[in-house]
N, C-alpha and C positions, 0 to 999 in steps of 0.2 A: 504494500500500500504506500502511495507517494507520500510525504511528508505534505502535511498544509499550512500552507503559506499565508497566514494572516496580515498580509500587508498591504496598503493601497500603493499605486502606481508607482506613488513619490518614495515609496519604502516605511510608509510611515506605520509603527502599531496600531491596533486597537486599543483606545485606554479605558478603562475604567475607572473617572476619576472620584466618584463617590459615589456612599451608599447610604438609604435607611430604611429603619421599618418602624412600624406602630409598635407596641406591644401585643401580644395575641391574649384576645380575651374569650371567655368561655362563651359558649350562648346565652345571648337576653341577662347579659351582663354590663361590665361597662361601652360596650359598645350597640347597644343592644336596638339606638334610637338612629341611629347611623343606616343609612344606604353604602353598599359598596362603594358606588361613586366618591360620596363623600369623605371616608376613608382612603378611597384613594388621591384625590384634590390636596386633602388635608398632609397626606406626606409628601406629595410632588410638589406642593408648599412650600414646607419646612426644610428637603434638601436642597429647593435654590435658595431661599434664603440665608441659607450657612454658608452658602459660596459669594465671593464675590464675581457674578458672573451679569452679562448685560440677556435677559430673559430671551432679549432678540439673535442671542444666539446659537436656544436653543430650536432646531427646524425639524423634529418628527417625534411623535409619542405614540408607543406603543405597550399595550397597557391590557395586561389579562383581567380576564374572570372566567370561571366554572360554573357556577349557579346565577346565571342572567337575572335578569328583570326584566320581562316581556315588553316593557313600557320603556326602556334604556337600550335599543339594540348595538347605543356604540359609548360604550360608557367612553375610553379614549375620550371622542369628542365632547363628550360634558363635562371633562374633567379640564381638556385644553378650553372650555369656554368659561368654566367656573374660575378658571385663573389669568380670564384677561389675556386668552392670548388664542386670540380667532384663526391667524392667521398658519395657525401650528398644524402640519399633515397628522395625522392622529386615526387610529384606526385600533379595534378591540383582538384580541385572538381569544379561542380556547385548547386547550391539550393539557386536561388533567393535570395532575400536579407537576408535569414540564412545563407548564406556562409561563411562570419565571423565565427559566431559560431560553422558552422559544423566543420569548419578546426581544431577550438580548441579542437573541442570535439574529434576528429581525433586524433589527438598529444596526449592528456590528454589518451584518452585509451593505447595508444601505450607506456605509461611510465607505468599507472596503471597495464600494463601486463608483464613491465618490461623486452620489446625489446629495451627499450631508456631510458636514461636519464633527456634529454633536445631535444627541437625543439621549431622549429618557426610554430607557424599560419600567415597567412597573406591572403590578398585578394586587386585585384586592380581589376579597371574598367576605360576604356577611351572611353566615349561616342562621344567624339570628331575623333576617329579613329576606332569607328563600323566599321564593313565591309559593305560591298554593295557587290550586287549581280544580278544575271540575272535569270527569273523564270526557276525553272525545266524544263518548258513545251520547253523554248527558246533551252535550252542544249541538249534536247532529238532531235529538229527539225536539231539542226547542226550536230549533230552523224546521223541522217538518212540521212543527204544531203550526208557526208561525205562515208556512205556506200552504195550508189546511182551507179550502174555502167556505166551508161551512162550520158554524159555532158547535155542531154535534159532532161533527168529522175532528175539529179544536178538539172537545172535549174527550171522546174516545182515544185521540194518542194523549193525551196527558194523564189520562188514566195508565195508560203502558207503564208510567215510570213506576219503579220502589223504592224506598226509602234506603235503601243500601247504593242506589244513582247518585244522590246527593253527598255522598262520605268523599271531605276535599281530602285532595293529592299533596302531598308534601313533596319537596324536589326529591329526585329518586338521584338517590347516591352510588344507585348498581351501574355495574359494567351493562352497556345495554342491549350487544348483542348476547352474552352469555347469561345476564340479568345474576351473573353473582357478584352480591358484595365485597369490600375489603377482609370484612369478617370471612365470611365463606372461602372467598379465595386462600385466606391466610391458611384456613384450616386447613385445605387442602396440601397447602405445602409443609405443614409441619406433619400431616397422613405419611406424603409423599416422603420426605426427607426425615421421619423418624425424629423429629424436635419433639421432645419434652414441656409441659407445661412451664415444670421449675427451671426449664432453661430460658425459654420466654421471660419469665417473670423475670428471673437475675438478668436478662438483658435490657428488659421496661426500664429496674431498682437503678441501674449503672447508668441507662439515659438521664433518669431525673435526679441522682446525686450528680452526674456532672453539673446540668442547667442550673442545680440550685446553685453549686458550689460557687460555679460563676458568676452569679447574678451577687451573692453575700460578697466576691472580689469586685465589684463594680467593674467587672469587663466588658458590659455592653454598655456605656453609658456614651457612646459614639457614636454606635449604631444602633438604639434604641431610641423613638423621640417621647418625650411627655406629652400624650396627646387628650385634647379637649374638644373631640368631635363635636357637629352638630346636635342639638341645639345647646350645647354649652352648657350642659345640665351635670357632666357626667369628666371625671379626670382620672386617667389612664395611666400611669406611670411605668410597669411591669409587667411581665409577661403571667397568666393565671395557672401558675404551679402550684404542687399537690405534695406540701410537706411529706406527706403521711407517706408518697411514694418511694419515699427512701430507704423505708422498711420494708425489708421481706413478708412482713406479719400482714402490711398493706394487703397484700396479692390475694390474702388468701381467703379474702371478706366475699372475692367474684364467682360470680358462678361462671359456666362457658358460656358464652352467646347461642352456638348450637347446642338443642336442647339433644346431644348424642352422648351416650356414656363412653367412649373415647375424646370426646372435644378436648380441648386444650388454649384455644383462644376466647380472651375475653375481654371484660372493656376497658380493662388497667395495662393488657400489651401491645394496644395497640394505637395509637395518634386521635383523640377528638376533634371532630370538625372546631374551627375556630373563627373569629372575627378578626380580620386584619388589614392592612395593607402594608405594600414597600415598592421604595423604586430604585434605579442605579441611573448615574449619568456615566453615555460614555460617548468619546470623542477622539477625532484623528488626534494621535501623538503630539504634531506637531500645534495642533492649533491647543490643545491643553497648554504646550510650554509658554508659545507667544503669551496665553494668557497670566500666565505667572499662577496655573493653578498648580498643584501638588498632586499627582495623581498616585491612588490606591492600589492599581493593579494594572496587568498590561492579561490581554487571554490569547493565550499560547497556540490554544486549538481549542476543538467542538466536535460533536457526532450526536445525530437524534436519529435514532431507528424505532424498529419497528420488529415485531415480536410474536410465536403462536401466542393464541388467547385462550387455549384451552389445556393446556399442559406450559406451569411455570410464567404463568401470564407477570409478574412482576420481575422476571431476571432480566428486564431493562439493562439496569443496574449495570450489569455486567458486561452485556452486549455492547454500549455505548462507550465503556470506559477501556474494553478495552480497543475500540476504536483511536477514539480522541488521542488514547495513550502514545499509539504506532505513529498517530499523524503528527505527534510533537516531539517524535523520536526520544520519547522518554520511557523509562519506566517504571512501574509501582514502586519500586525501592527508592526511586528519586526524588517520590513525593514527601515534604516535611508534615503533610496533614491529610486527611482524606477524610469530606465530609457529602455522606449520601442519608439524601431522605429516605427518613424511616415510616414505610407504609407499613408495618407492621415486626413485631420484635421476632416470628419466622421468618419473612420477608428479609431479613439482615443478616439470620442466623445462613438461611439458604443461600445468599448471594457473597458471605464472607466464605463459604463451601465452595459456591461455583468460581470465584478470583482464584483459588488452587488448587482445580481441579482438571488433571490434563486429559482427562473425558471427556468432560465440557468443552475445553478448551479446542478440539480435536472437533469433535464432533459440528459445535454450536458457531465458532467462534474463526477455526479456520485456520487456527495458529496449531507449531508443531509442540508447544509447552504452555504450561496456564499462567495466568499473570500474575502468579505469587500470593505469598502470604499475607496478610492484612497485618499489620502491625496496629493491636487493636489500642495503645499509646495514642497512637496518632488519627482514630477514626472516631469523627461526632467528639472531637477532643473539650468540645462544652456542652455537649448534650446536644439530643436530636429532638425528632417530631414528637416520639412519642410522650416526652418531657411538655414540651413547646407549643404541642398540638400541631391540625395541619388547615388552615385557612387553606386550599389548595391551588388554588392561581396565585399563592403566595409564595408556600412554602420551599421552591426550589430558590427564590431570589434569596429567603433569608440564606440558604447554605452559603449563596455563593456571598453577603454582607459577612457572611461571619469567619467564613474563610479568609477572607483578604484582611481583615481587621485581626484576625490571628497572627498570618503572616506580617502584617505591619510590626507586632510588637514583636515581634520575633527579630525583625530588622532585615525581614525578605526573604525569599525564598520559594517556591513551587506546592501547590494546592490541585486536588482531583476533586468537584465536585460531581455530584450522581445522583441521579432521580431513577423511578421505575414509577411507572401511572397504568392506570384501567386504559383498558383497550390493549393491551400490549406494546406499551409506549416505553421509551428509555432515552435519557438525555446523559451526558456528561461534558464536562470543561473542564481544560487542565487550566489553571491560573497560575501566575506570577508576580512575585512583587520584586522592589527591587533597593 
């Protein structure tokens, strides 16, 4: 596989010169009176205003969500109008919890081809303000009442309906062609891969003592903002961790979510949806320095594939990285950090198996060796999703804020970040600092 060449014309990098994100809050909590949008406004905000940069330079926003608002089809653009700035190309994506990344990956082509300068990535999600709905079958019965010409002809189909027509729809958070859940799926791979409960659990306990431990060192206090969403009712400071997580004794309060006397996953190993948002600015190399901004990170390389959905539908993960990896001519040992979203604590245990696994490797991936051992020092080294939750049109931007803001304190260095999402989706970034 050729090496990729992330550079425009001129030779210049891709920079990444900042990042931030909300705090992630539980549902119909502190964020609870918030639209997506305005979680997302609210930190596209807040990280120009920490820069000294003139707004008119920045020229495209692209900006995720997973759980729409039927009434918002481009959040993007409400968000570039909510901040005064009309004249901003702006446009929405969705791809499960890569959404983060694809948006970067979005912005970063868009300089590399040298339409742009600078843009913003971002991605929000309010679980707290999913839509609700009425079944298809409900809406099509009222359109036929409605075109009914007679008041008996009216009244005989409205009698059709039952009271079970009326039960509203909550956003469906399953895979939709195989209509299994995160839960389901997981279970599946901890059947498949022989994982243990209490191995799950010890790997939940080990997400959320890092997150805590971090949060008591004031390590995100850079990349976390204090947020006071709309309508100003509500102040957000921290992310909504679960002391009690840290204990093994925690785990043991859950029952399994399938009701199978084999199950093994449950609602403590695996990520809660969350409230959130976050964005990253990034920009040709060269026009960061004219600007006299300090940039965060430079991205070395990228890979989004694609994946079966019905055996190992989340080993994304793996597929992607080791991609990205070959095309930066690096590899796993080189990395100082390695930070992948945790769709679930088998989903981690299964994908730190498939990185050393020369079957996999052979098989899936095409390579004559696997890509090594995890050095688990250096993986989710402040806590992951299941810690952190997962906002999901979020949750890959926060890896890659929390990655580069590692390696800052570090004083530079190389980062893998890695996502796996429903549908058989997989994203990864190698990153740099310098």
């Amino acid at each position: 596989m050729p090496k990729q060449h992330l550079l425009t014309a001129q030779g210049n990098r891709i920079a990444i010169v900042s990042g931030l994100r909300t705090p992630f809050a539980r549902r119909d909590t502190g964020f609870k009176d918030a639209y997506a949008t305005s979680l997302g406004t609210m930190v596209t905000n807040e990280l120009l205003s920490r820069l000294a940069i003139d707004r008119n330079e920045i020229e495209q926003l692209v900006f995720g969500q997973v759980l729409q608002q039927p009434d918002i089809p481009n959040p993007a653009r409400e968000i570039a109008l909510a901040l005064n700035m009309p004249r901003l190309q702006s446009y929405s994506i969705s791809s499960s919890c890569l959404s983060g990344l694809q948006a970067i990956v979005n912005v970063a082509g868009s300089i590399l081809s040298g339409s742009i300068s600078a843009g913003i990535a971002g991605g929000a999600d309010s679980i707290s303000n999913a839509p609700i709905s009425l079944s298809p079958r409900v809406i099509y019965k009222f359109k036929s009442i409605f075109k009914a010409e007679t008041l008996d002809e009216k009244f005989r189909r409205f009698r059709d309906f039952s009271w079970g027509d009326f039960k509203l729809h909550g956003v469906n958070l399953k895979d939709f062609t195989t209509q299994l859940s995160v839960a389901e799926l997981s279970e599946q791979i901890a059947q498949d891969y022989n994982i243990s409960r209490a191995a799950q659990d010890e790997y939940a306990r080990f997400s959320n003592e890092k997150a805590s431990n971090a949060w008591k060192l004031g390590l995100f206090k850079e990349e976390v903002m204090q947020s006071v969403p709309r309508p100003y009712t509500d102040f957000v400071v921290a992310d909504t961790l679960i002391n009690a997580a840290t204990r093994l004794q925690y785990y043991q309060r859950f029952s399994p979510i399938m009701h199978k006397p084999y199950a093994t996953v449950t609602e403590a190993n695996i990520p809660q949806p969350m409230d959130g948002a976050a964005a990253v600015l990034l920009m040709n190399e060269s026009r960061a320095k004219a600007l006299g901004l300090e940039v965060l990170g430079y991205i070395r390389s990228y890979a989004i594939t694609g994946n079966d959905i019905w055996h190992n539908m989340f080993a994304g993960a793996t597929i992607s990285s080791s991609i990205a990896l070959e095309r930066a001519s690096l590899t796993l040992a080189d990395m100082d950090f390695i930070d992948i979203h945790e769709t679930s604590a088998s989903q981690m245990i299964m994908n730190i198996r498939l990185f050393e696994s020369d079957e996999f490797a052979k098989n899936q991936l095409n390579r004559t060796a696997c890509l090594g051992k995890i050095d688990l020092d250096k993986l989710n080294h402040l806590g992951g999703s299941i810690a952190f939750g997962n906002p999901r049109a979020v949750t890959s931007l926060r890896t890659v804020i929390q990655s580069l803001f590692t390696l800052k304190r570090k004083g530079g260095g190389t980062s893998l970040v890695a996502s796996s999402g429903l549908g058989g989706l997989g994203a990864a970034m190698v990153l740099e600092t310098e």
